[in-house]
C-alpha positions as CSV (number, residue, x, y, z in Angstrom):
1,X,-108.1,-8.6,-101.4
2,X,-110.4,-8.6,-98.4
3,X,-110.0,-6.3,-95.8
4,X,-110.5,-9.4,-93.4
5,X,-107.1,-10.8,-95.3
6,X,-105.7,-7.3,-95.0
7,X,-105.8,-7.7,-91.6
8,X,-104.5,-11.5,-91.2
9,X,-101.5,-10.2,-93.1
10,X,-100.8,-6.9,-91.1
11,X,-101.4,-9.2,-88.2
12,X,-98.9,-11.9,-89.0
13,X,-96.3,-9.1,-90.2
14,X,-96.8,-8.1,-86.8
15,X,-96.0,-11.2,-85.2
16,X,-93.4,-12.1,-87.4
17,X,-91.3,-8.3,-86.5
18,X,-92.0,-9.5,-82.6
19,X,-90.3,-12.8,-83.4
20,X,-87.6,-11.0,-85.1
21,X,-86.9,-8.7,-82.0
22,X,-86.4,-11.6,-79.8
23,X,-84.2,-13.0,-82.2
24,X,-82.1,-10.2,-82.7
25,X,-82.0,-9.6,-78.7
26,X,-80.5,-13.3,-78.1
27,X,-78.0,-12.5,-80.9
28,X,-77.1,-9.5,-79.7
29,X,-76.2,-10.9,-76.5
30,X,-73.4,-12.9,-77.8
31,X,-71.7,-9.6,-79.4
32,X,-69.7,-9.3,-76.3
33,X,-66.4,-9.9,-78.1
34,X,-67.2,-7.0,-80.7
35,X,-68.6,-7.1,-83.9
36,X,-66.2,-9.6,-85.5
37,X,-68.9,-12.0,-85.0
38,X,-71.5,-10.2,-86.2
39,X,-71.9,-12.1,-90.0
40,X,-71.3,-15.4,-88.2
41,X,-74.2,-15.2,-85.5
42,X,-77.1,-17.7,-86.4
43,X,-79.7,-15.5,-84.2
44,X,-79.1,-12.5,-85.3
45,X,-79.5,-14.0,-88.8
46,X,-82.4,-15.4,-87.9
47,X,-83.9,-11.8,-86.5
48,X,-83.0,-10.1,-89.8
49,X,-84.9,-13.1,-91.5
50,X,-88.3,-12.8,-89.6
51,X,-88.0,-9.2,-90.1
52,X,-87.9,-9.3,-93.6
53,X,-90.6,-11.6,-94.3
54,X,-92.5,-9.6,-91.5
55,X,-92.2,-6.7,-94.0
56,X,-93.1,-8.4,-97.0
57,X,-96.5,-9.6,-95.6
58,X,-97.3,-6.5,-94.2
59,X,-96.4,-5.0,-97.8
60,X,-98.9,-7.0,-99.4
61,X,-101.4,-6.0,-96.4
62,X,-101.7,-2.9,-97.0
63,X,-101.2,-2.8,-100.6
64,X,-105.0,-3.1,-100.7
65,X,-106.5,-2.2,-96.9
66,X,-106.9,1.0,-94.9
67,X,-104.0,2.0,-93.9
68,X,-105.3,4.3,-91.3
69,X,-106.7,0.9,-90.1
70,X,-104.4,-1.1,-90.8
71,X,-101.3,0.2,-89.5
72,X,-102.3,0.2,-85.7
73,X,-102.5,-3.0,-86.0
74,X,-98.7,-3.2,-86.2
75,X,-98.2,-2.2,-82.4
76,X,-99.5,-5.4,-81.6
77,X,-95.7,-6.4,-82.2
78,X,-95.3,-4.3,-78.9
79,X,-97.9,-7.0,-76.6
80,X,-96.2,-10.3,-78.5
81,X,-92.2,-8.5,-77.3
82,X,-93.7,-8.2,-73.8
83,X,-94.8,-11.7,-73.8
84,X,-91.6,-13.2,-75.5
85,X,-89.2,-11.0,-73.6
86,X,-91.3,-12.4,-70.0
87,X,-90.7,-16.5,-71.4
88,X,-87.5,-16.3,-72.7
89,X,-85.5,-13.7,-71.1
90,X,-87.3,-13.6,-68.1
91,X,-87.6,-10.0,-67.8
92,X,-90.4,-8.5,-65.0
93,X,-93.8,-7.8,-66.2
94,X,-94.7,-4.6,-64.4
95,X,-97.7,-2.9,-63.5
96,X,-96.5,-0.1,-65.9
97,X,-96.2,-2.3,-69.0
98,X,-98.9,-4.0,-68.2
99,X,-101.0,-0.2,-68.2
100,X,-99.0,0.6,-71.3
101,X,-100.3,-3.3,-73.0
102,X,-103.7,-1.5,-71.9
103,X,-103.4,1.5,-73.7
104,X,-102.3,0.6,-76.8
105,X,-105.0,-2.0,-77.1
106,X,-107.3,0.9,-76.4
107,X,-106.0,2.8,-78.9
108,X,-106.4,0.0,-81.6
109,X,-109.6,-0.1,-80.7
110,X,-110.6,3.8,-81.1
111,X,-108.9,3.7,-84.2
112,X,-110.7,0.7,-85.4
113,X,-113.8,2.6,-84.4
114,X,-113.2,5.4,-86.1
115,X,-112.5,3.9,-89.7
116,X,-116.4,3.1,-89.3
């Protein structure tokens, strides 16, 4: 495997786990009346789901990639919640995520830098 597909997959996995967090925050919000409900909710399933397949992909990511590399790549997941938790549960975007967005994209990047 490429290290270029290393990447795509640790990338997707990534996605996928932000997904999954949004998912899993919509469920969660219908858990008013206890955890009776907890087998029965559809978007709570659906959280565990993404998830799941976010971990297999990133699995077979860095089954063959750098995963001093690879791995900070997963904090992306962080930037995609931000964005899905400002759309669809129209929470603030502050100036203090949006320094926090900053740094860990600056840390991807002097980690990426230092694998060369």
């Amino acid at each position: 495997m490429t290290p270029v597909r290393s990447m795509v997959l640790v990338l997707c996995a990534s996605f996928l786990g932000s997904i999954g967090a949004g998912f899993l925050k919509a469920g969660a919000a219908r858990l008013h009346d206890g955890l009776k409900y907890l087998f029965l909710n559809f978007k709570l399933a659906l959280g565990v789901f993404f998830f799941v397949a976010s971990s297999v992909l990133y699995v077979m990511g860095i089954k063959q990639g750098e995963l001093s590399v690879l791995y900070p790549l997963v904090s992306l997941s962080y930037i995609w919640a931000l964005v899905w938790s400002r759309i669809f549960f129209q929470e603030k975007f502050t100036s203090r995520k949006f320094a926090g967005l900053c740094l860990i994209l600056l840390g991807i990047v002097f980690v990426g830098l230092g694998s060369r």
